[in-house]
C-alpha positions as CSV (number, residue, x, y, z in Angstrom):
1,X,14.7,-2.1,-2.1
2,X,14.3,-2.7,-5.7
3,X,15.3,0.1,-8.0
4,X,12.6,2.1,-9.6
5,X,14.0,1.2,-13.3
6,X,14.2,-2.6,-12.8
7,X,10.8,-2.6,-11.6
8,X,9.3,-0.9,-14.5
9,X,11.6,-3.3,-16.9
10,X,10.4,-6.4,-15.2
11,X,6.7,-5.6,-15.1
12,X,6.8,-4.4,-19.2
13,X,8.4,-7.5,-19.6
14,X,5.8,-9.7,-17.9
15,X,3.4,-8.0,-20.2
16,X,5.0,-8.8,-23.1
17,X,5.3,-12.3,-22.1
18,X,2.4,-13.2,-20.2
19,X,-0.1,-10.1,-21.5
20,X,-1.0,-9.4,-17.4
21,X,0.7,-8.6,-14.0
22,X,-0.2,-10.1,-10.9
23,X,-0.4,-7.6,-7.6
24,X,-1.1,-9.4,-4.7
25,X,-2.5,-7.5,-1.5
26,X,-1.5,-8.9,1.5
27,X,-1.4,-8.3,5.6
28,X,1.3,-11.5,6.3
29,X,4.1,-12.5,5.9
30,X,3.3,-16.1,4.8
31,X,0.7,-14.6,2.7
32,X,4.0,-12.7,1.3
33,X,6.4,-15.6,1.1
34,X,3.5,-17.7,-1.1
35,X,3.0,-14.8,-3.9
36,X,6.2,-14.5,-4.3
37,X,7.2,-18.3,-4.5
38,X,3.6,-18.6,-6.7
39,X,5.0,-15.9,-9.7
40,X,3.3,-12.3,-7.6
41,X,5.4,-9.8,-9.8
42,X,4.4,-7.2,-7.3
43,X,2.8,-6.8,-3.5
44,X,0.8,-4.6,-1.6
45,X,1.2,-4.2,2.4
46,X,-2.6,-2.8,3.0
47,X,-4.2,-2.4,6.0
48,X,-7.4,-4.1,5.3
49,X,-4.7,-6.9,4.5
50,X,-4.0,-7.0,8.1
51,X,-7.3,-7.1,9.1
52,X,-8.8,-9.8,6.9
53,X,-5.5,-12.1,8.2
54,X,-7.5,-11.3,11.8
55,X,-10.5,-12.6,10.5
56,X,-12.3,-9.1,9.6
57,X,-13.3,-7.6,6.6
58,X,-11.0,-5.4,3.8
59,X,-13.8,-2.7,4.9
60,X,-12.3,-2.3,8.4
61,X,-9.5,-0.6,6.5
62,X,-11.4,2.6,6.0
63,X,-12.2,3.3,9.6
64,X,-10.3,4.5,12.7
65,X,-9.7,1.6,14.4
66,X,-5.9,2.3,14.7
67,X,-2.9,4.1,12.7
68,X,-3.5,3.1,9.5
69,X,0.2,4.0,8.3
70,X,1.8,2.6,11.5
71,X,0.2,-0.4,10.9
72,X,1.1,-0.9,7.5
73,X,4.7,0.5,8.7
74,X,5.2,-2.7,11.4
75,X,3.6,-5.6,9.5
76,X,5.6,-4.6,6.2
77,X,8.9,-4.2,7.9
78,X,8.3,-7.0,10.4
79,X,6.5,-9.7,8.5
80,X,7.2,-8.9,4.9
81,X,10.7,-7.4,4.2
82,X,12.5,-10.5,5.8
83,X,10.8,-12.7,4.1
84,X,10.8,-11.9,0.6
85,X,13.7,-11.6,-2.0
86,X,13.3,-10.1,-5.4
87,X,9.5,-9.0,-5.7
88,X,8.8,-5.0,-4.9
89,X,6.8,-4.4,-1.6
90,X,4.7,-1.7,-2.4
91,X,3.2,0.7,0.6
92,X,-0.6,1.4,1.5
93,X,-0.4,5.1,2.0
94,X,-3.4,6.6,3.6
95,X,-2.2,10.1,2.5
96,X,-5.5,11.9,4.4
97,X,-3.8,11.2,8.0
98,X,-4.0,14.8,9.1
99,X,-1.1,13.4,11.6
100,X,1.5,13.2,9.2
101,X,3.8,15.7,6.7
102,X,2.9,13.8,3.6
103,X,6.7,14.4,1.9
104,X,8.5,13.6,5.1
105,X,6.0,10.5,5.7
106,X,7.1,9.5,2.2
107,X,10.7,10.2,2.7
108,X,10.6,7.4,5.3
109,X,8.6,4.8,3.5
110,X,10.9,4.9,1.1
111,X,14.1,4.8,3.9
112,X,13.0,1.8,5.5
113,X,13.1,-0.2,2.1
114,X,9.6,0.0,0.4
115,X,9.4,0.3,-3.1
116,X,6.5,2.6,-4.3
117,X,3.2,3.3,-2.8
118,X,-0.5,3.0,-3.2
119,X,-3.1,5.3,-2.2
120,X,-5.2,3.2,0.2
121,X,-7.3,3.4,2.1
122,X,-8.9,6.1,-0.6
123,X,-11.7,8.6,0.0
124,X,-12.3,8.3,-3.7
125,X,-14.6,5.6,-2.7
126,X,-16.6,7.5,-0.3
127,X,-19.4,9.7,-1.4
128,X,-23.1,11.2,0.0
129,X,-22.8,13.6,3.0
130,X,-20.2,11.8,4.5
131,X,-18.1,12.2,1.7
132,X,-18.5,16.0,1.3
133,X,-18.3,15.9,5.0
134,X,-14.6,14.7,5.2
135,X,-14.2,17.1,1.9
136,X,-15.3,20.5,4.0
137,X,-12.8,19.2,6.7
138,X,-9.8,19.2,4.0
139,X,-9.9,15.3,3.8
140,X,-10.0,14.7,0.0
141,X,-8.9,12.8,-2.6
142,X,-6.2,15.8,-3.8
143,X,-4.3,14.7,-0.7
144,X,-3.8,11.4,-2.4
145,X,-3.4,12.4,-5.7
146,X,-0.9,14.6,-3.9
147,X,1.3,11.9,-2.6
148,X,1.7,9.8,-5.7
149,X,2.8,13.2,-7.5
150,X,5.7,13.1,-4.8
């Protein structure tokens, strides 16, 4: 785990320098291994990074197919951690799962060696009925807003 500090001094500095920051979004570990070794100054363990790596689309991400955060949790300790060195690793939160006690959830991202995370997948991008649908049900975007506050 990268400290918090460093981070933020590295990424000004690649500003300053280069005037942009490159965030790669991955679902592999070679995916991983090539940012980093190609000048990524941060990643993002998604899981719609998983599923394009199995051939599907990024939009399979926003749907119930499986545990979003337990997939995100395997592939990023699993495939990611070992393999890279001195780049953050930054967590795709889906901070709606009714399933999980969003501080505690983030308590153990941060345990097993991840250095920040990312709201995704977001409702912010759904909207219509379906949208206020998953509002009336408590399923809204203050949940995510929520978890990057903690």
């Amino acid at each position: 785990m990268i400290k918090r500090q460093q981070i933020i001094e590295n990424l000004r500095k690649q500003i300053k320098v280069h005037h942009h920051i490159l965030g790669v979004a991955l679902g592999s570990g070679l995916t991983a291994k090539y940012a980093e070794e190609g000048g990524a100054d941060f990643l993002l363990a998604l899981n719609s990074g998983k599923y394009r790596q199995l051939g599907r689309g990024s939009i399979a991400g926003f749907l119930a197919f499986e545990d979003s955060n337990g997939l995100v949790m395997n592939f990023g300790t699993r495939e990611i951690m070992p393999l890279i060195k001195n780049i953050p690793l930054i967590f795709g939160l889906n901070a709606t799962d009714p399933m999980i006690n969003l501080e505690t959830y983030i308590e153990y991202i941060q345990s097993k060696g991840f250095d920040g995370i990312n709201n995704y997948p977001s409702v912010g991008l759904i909207d219509g009925q379906f949208g206020e649908a998953l509002e009336e049900e408590g399923i809204s975007f203050e949940s995510e807003v929520r978890a990057i506050q903690i």
